[in-house]
N, C-alpha and C positions, 0 to 999 in steps of 0.2 A: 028654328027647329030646336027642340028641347035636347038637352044633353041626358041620354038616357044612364049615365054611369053618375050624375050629379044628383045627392040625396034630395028630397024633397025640403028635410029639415034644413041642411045644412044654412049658415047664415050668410047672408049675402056678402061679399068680399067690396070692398072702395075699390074704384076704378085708379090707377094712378101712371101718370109717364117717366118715373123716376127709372132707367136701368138698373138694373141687377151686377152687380161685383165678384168678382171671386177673392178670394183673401190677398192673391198674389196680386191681382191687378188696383185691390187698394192699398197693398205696402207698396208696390213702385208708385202710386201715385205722391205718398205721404214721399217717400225718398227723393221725388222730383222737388217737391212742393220746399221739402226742407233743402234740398240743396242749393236749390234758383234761392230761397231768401237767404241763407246763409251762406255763398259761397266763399266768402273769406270771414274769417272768426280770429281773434287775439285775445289770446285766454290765459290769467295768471293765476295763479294757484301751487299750492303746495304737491307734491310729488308722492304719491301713499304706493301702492303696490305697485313695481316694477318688475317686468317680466321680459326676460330675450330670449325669444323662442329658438330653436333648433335651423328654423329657416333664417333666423336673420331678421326676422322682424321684432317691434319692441314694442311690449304693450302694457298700459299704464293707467294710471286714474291722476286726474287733476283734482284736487278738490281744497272749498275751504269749510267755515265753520257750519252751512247749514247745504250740502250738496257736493255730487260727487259727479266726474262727468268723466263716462269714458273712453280713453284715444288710444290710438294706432298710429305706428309709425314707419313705414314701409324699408324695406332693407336696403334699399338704395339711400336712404337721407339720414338713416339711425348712425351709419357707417362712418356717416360727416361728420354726425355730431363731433363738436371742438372737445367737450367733455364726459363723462361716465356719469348719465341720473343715477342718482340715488334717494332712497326714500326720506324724504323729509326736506326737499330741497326746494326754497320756492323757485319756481321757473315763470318764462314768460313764452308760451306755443302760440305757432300760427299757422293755418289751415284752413277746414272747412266741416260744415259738421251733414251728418251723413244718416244714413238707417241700417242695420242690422236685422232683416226680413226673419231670422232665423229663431233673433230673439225677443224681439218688437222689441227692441229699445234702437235707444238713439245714440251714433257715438263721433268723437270727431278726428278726424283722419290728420294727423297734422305733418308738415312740410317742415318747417325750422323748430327748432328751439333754443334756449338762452336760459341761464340763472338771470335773475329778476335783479338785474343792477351787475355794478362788477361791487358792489359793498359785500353781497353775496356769496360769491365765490372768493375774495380778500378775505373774508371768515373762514371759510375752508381751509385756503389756505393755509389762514396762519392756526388752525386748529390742527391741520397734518404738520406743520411744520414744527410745532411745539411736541407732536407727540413723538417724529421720527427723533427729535434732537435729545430728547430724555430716553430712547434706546442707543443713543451714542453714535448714531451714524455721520454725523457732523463733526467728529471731534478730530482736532488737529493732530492729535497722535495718530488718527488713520491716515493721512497723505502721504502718500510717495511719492518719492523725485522723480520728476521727467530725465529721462535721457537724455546725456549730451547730442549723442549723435544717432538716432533710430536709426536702423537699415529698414525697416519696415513697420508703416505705420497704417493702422484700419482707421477708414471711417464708416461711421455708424447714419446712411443721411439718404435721400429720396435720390437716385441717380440720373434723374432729369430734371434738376431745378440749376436756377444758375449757383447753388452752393458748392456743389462737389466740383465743377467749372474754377469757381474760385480758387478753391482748395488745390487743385492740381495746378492752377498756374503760378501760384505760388510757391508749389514743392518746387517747381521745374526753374523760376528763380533764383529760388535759395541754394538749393541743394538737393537733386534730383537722386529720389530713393524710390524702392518699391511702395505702392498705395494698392492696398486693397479696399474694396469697397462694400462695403454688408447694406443693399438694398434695402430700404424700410420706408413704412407710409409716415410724415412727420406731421399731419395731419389729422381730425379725426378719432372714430370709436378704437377702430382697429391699430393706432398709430403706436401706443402704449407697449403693445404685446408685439409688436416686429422691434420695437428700439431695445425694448428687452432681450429680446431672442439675439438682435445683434451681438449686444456686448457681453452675454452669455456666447454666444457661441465663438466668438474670437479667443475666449478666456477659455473653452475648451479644444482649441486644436492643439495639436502635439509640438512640442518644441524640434525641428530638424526633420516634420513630418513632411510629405508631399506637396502638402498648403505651409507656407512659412507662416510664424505665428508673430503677431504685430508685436513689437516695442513699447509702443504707447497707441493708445486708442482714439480717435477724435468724434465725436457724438455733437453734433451740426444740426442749425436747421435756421432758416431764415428769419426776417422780422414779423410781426404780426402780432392781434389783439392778445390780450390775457385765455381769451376763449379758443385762440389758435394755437396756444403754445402750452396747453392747458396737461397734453400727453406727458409734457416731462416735467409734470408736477404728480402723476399718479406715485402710489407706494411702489407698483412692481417694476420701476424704471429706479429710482431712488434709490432702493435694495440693492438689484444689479449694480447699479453705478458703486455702490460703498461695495458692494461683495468682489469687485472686479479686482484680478491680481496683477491687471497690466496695467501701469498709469493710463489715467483716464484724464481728458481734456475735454469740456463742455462749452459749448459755442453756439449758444442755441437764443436769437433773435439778436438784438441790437445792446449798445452798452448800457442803456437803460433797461431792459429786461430784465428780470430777474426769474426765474422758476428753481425751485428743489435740487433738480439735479446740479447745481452751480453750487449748494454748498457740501451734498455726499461726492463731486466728483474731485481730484487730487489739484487740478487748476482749474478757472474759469476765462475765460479769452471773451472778451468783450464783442467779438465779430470771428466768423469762420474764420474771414480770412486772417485774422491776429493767432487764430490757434493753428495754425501752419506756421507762422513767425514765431509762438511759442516751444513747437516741437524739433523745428532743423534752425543751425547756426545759416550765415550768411554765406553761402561757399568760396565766393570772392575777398571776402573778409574773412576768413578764416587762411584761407592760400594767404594771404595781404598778412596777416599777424604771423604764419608758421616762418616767412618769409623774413618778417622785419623781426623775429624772434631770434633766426639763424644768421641774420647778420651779426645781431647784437653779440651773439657765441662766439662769432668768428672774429669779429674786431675785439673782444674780449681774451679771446686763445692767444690774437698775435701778438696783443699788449704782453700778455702774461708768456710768451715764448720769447717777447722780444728781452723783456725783464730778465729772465734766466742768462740768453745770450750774455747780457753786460756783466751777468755777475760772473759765471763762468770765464769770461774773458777776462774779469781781473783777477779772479782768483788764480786762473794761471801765468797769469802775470808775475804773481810772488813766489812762483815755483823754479827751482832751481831746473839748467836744460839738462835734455835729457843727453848729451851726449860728455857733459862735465858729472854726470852719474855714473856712467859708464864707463871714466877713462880710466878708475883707477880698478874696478873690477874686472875689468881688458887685459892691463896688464900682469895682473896676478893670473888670469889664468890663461895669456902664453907665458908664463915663468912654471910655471905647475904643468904645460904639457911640456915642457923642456926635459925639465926632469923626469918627470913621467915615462916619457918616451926612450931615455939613457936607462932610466933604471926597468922599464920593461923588457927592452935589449937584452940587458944582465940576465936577469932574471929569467928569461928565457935560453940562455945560454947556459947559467945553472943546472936548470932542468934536462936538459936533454941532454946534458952530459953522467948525469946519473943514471938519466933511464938508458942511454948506451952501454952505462957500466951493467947495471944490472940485466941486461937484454942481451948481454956478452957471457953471462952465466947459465944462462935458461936453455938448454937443450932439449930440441925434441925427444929425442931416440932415450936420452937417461931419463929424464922426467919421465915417459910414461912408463919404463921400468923402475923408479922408486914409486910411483903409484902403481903398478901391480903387486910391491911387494909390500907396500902396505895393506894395499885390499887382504893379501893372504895371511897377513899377522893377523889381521882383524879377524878374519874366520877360525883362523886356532884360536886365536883368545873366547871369541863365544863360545865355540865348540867347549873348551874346560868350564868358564862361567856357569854356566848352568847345572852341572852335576856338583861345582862346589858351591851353589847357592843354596840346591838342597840338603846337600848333608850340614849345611852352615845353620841352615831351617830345622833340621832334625833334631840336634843335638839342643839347640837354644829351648826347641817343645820340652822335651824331657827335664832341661832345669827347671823351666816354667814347671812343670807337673809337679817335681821335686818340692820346688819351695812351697806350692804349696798346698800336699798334705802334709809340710812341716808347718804352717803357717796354720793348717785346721788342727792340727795336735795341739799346738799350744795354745790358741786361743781358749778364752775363759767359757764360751759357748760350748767347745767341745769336752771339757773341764765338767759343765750342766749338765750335758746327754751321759753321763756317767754315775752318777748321783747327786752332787752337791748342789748346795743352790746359793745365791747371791742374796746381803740380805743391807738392804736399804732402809733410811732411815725416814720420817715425814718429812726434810728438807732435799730429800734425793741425795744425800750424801751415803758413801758405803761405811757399814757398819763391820770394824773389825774385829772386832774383841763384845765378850761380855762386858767386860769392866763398862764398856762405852753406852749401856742399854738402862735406862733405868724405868721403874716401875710405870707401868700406865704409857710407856712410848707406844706410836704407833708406829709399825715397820709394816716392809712392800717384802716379800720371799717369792724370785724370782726362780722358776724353775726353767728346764729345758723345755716345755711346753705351756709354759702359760708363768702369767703372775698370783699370789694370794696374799690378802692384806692380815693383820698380826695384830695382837697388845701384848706387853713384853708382861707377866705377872710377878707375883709375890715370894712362891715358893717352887722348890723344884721337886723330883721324885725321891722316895723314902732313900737313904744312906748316902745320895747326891749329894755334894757342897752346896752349903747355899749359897743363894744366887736367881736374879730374874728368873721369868718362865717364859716361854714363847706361846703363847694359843692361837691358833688360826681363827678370824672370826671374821665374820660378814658385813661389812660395811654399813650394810641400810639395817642390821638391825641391833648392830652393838653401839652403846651408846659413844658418842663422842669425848674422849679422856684430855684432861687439863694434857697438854704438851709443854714440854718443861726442857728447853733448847740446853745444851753442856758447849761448854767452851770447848771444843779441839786445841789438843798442846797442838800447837804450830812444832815443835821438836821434834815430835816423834817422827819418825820419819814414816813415809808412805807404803805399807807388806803388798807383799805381791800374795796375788792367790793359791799361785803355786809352789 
């Protein structure tokens, strides 16, 4: 029967028994296909873009000079890795390679990985190690001394391996102290950032806080390849270790190992258990030395007491006895209380014979009648005292008064307030006489209230004798006259002014 909806034109279609696909069910085919032929793959290649996602997984490209392949590496085995990819590293993966439906590509899943040799990472190394040692963290000026004797010592190390085993039978040995213990993975991705965390956080608890704060530190971990000990060669363990303000002790593989932190930390202990033998003395050998030390003191002290003894004992040897010291100061002083004792006698017999005389004169009943009748002298005598101390007062004012308004009369002051006036010369000498004045002197005329300065002139007034002139003039505006000094007769004798 014709199919009535089929055009007449249309062109005839080829018959065929191929089935029909949908997209999904030809990417799981190719994902099968690629996975049966490749299910294990070992792929070397250099290391380009690396990526640690948020989940934990790590994801990456291998590639070399003409291809680029992309992997995955699931958060369970990224975690193991011994060490931290970084881009440009060649490595060696292994795995399986797989499909990507989402993005039709192809990518491969991988299970291990490795740097491509240990020639490799021995480059790394010595390329971190040359770069940490030129910021100074290496240098012998950073080390600090271990403690003689820690009270308390952290170790920095996985708390189920046989290390920390080690390490505590060893304290419990030596000389059993507090150990604390800072759990960390020494293993792996993650191994870097808990060894750090450790010995950062031991170097911040509180000195005398709730957690006691370690002494010295011990940072452990067993033997294994370059790729298993690979964590304390990272920078942020390195850092830590040189930044740490508690001595730090590293112990981390066998005596042949060597990683980074063995040259930032203050020792190196060639095995955990050597850095427990590093950090506590011997307890029994320590009791054993304090022991053989205090004998040595005391067989020393006895010698050195026995020494004294001898010489003390001869030196008093050469000393005179003590009782041929004493004989002759014995008997001077029973000779001294012989006498003593007669002449105290005396002397007390002296005494009381006087005080009986004078104790034979002293009657009550007269004694205190000459002491009333002194009391009563005494009261007449004040009683007069006083009115003759004033009139004594009186009369002495009135001389005072006397002498002196005789004393204001004749002074030369009182002399002033009268009219006259004193008359001085430029040397402060008193001017007696005319004769004593000559032309051009300068004189001071001293009155009762004030002073005025002078020049003695030439002539005097009409019918006057001649003779100087006196003119009063003003200092600042009469000129300055030649002074012409006269000898004073020393003969003449001294006039009074009155």
């Amino acid at each position: 029967m014709d199919n009535p909806f089929e055009s007449p034109d249309a062109p005839e279609q080829p018959s065929s028994n191929m089935p029909e696909m949908t997209v999904s069910e030809l990417s799981a085919a190719l994902k099968r296909t690629i996975e049966d032929g490749y299910s294990f793959v070992r792929v070397r290649g250099e290391l380009g873009r690396v990526v640690l996602a948020k989940s934990g997984h790590l994801y990456f490209d291998i590639k070399d000079a003409n291809a680029v392949l992309n992997t995955v590496m699931w958060k369970g085995q990224a975690g193991r890795l011994p060490f931290k990819p970084e881009e440009g590293l060649e490595i060696v993966a292994e795995g399986k390679l797989s499909t990507y439906a989402g993005r039709s590509s192809y990518q491969m899943i991988a299970d291990k990985m490795r740097p491509a040799g240990v020639g490799a990472l021995m480059q790394l190394l010595e390329e971190r190690k040359k770069k940490l040692a030129a910021e100074g963290l290496f240098d012998a000026s950073r080390k600090k001394p271990i403690p003689y004797l820690p009270m308390v010592i952290g170790v920095v190390t996985s708390p189920t391996g046989a290390v920390i085993r080690d390490i505590l039978h060893r304290v419990r040995d030596r000389f059993p102290v507090h150990v604390l213990i800072w759990p960390a993975l020494v293993q792996g991705e993650r191994a870097s950032f808990e060894v750090e965390a450790g010995i950062r956080g031991f170097n911040a608890l509180t000195p005398g806080g709730p957690i006691p704060r370690p002494d010295v530190i011990i940072v452990a971990r067993g033997g294994g390849s370059i790729e298993d000990l690979w964590p304390f060669n990272e920078e942020r363990v390195v850092r830590a270790a040189a930044e740490s303000v508690i001595p730090l002790i590293s112990a981390v593989g066998h005596e042949t190992d060597t990683t980074l932190i063995d040259f930032a930390s203050d020792r190196r202990a060639p095995t955990p258990t050597g850095a427990a033998e590093m950090a506590l003395p011997v307890k029994a050998d320590l009791i054993a030395t304090v022991a053989d030390l205090g004998a040595r003191a005391t067989r020393l002290l006895t010698r050195h007491m026995e020494r004294r003894r001898l010489e003390l004992r001869s030196a008093s040897g050469r000393f005179p006895k003590l009782e041929a010291l004493l004989q002759g100061p014995r008997q001077r002083l029973d000779l001294a209380s012989q006498r003593f004792g007669g002449a105290l006698g005396r002397a007390m017999s002296r005494k009381r014979a006087a005080f009986d005389r004078g104790a034979g004169g002293l009657r009550p009943a007269a004694l205190r009648r000459d002491i009333a009748a002194k009391q009563a002298a005494q009261v007449r005598l004040g009683a007069r005292l006083e009115p003759a101390m004033k009139r004594r007062l009186e009369v002495a004012t009135r001389k005072f008064d006397a002498i002196g308004r005789v004393l204001e009369t004749l002074s030369y002051e009182g002399v002033l307030k009268r009219g006259f006036a004193l008359v001085t010369g430029s040397d402060g000498g008193l001017v007696r006489s005319a004769a004593g004045i000559a032309e051009g002197d300068r004189l001071k005329l001293r009155f009762a209230d004030g002073e005025v300065a002078a020049v003695a002139g030439s002539s005097g007034p009409k019918g006057a004798p001649p003779g100087p002139k006196i003119v009063a003039v003003d200092d600042s505006a009469a000129p300055r006259p030649r002074v012409v000094k006269r000898k004073r007769d020393s003969s003449e004798p001294q006039g009074n002014l009155f």
